[in-house]
C-alpha positions in Angstrom: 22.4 -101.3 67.0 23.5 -104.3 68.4 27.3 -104.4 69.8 29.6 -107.5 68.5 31.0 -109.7 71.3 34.3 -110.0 72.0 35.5 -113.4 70.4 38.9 -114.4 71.9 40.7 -116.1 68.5 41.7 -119.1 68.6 44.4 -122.0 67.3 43.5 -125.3 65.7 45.2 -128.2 67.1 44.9 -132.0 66.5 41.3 -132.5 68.4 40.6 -129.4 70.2 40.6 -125.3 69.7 42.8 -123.6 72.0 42.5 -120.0 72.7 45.9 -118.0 71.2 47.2 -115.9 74.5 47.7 -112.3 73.5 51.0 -110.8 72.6 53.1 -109.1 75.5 52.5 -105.6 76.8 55.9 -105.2 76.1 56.2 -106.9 72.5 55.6 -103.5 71.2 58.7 -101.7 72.6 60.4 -104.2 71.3 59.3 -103.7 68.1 59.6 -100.5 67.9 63.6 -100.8 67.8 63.7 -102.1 64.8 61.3 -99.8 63.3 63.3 -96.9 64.3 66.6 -98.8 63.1 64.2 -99.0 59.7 63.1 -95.8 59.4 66.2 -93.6 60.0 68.3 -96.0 57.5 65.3 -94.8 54.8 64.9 -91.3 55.7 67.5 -89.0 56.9 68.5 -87.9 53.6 65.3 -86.6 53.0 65.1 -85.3 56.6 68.3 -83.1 56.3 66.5 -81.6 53.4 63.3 -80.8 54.8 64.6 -79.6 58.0 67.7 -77.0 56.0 64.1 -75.8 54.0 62.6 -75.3 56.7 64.5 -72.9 58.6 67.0 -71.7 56.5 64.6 -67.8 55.8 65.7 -67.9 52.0 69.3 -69.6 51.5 67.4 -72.3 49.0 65.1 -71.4 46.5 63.5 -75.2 46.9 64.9 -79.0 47.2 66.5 -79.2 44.6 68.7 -76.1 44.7 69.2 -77.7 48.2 70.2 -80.9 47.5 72.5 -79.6 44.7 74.3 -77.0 47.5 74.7 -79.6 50.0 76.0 -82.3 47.8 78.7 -79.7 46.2 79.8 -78.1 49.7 79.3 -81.2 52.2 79.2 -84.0 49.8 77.4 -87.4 50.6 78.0 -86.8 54.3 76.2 -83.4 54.3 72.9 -85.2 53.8 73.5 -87.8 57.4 74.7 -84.7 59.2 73.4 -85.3 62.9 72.7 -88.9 61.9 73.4 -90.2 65.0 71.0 -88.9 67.5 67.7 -90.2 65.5 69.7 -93.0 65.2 69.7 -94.1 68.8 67.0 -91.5 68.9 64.5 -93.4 66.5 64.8 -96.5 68.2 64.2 -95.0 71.3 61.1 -93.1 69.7 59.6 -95.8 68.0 60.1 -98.5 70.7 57.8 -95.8 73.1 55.5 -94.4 70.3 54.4 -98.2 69.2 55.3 -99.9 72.2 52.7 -97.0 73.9 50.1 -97.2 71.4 50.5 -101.5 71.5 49.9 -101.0 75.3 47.2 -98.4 75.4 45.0 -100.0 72.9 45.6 -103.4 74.7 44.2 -101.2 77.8 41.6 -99.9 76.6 40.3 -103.1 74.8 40.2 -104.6 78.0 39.2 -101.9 80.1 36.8 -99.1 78.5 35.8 -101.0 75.4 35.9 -105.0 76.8 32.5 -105.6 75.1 33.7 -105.5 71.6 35.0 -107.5 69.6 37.6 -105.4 67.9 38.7 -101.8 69.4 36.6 -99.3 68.2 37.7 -96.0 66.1 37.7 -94.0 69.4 39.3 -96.1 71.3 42.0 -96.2 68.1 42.0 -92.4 68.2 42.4 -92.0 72.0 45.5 -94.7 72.1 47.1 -92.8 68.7 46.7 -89.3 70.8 48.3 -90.6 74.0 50.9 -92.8 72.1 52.1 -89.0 70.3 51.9 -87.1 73.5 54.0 -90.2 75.5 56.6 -90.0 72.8 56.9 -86.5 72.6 59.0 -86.7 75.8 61.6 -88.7 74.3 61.2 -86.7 71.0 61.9 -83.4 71.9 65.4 -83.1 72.6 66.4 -85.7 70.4 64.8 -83.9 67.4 66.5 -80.4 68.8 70.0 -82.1 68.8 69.2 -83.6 65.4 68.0 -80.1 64.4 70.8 -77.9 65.4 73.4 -80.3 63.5 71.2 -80.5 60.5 71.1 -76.3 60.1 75.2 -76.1 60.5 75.5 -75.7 56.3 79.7 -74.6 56.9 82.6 -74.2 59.1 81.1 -70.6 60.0 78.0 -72.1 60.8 79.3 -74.6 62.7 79.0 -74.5 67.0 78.5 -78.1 67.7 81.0 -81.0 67.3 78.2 -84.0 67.4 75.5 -84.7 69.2 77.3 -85.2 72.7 78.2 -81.3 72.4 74.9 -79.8 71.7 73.4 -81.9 74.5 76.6 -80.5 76.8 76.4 -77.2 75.6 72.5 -77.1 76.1 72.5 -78.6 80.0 75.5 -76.2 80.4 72.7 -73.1 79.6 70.1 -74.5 82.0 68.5 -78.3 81.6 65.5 -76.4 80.8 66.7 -76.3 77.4 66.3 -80.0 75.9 62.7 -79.7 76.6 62.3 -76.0 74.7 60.5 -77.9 71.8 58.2 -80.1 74.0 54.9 -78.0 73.9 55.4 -78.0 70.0 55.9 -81.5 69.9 53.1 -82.4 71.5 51.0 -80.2 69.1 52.6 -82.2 66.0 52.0 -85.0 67.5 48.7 -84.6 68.3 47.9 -85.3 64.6 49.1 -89.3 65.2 45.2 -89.7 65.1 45.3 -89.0 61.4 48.1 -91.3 61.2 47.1 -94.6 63.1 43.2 -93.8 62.1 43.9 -94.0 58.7 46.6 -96.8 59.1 43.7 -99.3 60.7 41.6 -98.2 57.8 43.8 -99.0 55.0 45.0 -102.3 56.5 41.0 -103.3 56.9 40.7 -102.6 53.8 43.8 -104.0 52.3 42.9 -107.5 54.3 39.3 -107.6 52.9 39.7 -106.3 49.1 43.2 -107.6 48.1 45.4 -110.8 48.2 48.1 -108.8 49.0 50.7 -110.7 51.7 49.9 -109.1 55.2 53.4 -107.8 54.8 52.9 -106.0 51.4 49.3 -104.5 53.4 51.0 -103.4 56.1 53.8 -102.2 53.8 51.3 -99.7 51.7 49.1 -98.7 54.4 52.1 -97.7 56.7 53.6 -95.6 53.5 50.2 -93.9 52.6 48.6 -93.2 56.4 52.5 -91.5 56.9 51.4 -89.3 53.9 47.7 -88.5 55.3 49.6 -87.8 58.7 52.3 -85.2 57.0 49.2 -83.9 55.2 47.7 -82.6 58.2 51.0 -82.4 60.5 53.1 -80.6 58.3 52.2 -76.7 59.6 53.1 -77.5 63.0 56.1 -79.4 62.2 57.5 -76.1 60.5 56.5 -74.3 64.2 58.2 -76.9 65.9 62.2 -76.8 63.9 61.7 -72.7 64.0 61.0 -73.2 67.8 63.6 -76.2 68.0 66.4 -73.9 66.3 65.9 -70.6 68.0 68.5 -69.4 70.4 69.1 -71.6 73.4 69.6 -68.5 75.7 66.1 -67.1 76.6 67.2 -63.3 76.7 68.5 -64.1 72.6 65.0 -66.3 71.5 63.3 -64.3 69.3 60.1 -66.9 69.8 59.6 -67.2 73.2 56.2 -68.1 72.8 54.9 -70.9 70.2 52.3 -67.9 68.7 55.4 -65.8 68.2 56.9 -68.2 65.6 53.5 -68.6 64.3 53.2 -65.5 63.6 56.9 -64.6 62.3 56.4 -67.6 59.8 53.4 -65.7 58.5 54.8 -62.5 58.6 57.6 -63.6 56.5 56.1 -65.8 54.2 52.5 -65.6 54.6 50.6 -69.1 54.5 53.3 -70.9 51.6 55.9 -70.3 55.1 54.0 -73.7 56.9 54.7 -75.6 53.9 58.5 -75.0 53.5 59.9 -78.8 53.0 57.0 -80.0 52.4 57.7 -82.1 49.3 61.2 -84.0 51.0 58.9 -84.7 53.8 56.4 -86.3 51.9 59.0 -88.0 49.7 60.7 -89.5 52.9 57.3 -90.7 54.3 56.0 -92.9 52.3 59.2 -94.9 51.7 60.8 -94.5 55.6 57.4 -95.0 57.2 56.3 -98.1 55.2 59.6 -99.8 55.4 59.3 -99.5 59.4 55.7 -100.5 59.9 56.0 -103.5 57.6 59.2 -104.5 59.8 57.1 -103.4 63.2 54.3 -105.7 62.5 56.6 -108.5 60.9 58.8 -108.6 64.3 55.3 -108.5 66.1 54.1 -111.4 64.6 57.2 -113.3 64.6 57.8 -113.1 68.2 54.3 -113.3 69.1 
């Protein structure tokens, strides 16, 4: 089968077509801010939830018992505890994780796949996998901090002040410890080729079969490909906040291995324990996720 060409798009101007210079290898990271601005705004209600469900070992018999405890003993403010930290920690992470995956399909198009016209799947999936396992640097101890503060329900529970302190606290043990969770972040993040896969699918689609604005497109493929990548992601993710909430001393962890929590999960709750949360998570997806792509590919195309 024939390969397509690689057309350069171009501009009309008064006599002559002009060639449209492609955006900046660096639009992305701009971009990314305001989608992590976006998305935290959206979602850390439902966040709080999902993460208190997932390692709490029995305090909540499901969400809504959840939500119902938290509002009654924390009020409002019990569902934005450790708000902070994915709020200068999501627009850190979204300005590398779309900025990245901007840049490495950019660099692939050119460089591994220059004879098409449009980047291939592959070439979609490879940038999605290395965008995840870039981010998960940043990720890591920024979801930990966000973590520990989340699963402080009371005053008894309660060892960290705010994010500064669990960072201090955690460097105080050994540096080591703000990366504990990166080996299980890169594993959840792996699955960001479901994600941006079916994201470039849905927007194809969308473009060809609708008359939808190219806002309200990228608006519902951003909310459902979030939902196809929880679908798939959502197992490890429940690894990850066990691993992520453990003890910070190594001689306390009881899961100094990721297989340990694996198995202690299914020990405990057999294969229902990897889908703990699962039904904030997905509620927070759609509406956090497609609120921050639509304003990611909004500030791309207005700067651009």
């Amino acid at each position: 089968m024939a390969v397509e060409k690689a057309v350069k798009p171009v501009e009309a101007g008064s006599d002559t077509l002009t060639e449209k210079p492609p955006p900046p290898k660096y639009l992305g990271f701009i971009a990314g801010v305001f989608s992590g601005v976006t998305k935290n705004a959206v979602g850390h209600p439902f966040d709080t939830v999902k993460v208190r469900l997932q390692t709490s070992e029995g305090r909540f018999k499901g969400p809504m018992e959840c939500v119902l405890n938290t509002f009654r003993t924390e009020g409002i403010r019990g569902f934005y505890k450790g708000f902070t930290p994915p709020l200068m920690g999501w627009m850190m992470m979204d300005s590398v994780m779309l900025g990245s995956l901007h840049l490495y399909r950019r660099l692939l198009h050119e460089n591994v796949y220059p004879e098409y016209k449009k980047l291939p799947m592959s070439g979609l999936l490879i940038a999605a996998l290395g965008s995840g396992w870039t981010v998960s640097f940043v990720a890591a101890p920024i979801e930990q901090f966000k973590a520990r503060l989340q699963v402080q329900y009371d005053a008894k529970t309660t060892i960290y002040k705010g994010p500064l302190d669990v960072a201090r606290k955690l460097w105080k043990i050994s540096p080591k410890t703000w990366f504990t969770g990166l080996f299980p972040t890169m594993v959840f993040r792996s699955n960001f080729i479901f994600w941006w896969g079916s994201y470039d699918l849905m927007k194809e689609w969308g473009t060809a079969n609708t008359s939808l604005s190219n806002t309200a497109i990228n608006f519902w493929a951003g909310g459902l490909s979030a939902t196809v990548f929880w679908i798939f992601a959502y197992p490890a993710d429940v690894v990850k906040q066990v691993i992520m909430t453990d003890s910070p001393i190594p001689s306390e962890k009881k899961f100094p291995r990721y297989m340990d929590a694996v198995r202690y999960i299914y020990r405990e709750k057999g294969w229902r324990g990897f889908t703990r949360g699962f039904g904030p998570s997905i509620l927070r997806s759609f509406p956090a996720n497609a609120a921050a792509l639509a304003v990611f590919e909004t500030v791309m195309h207005t700067l651009h």
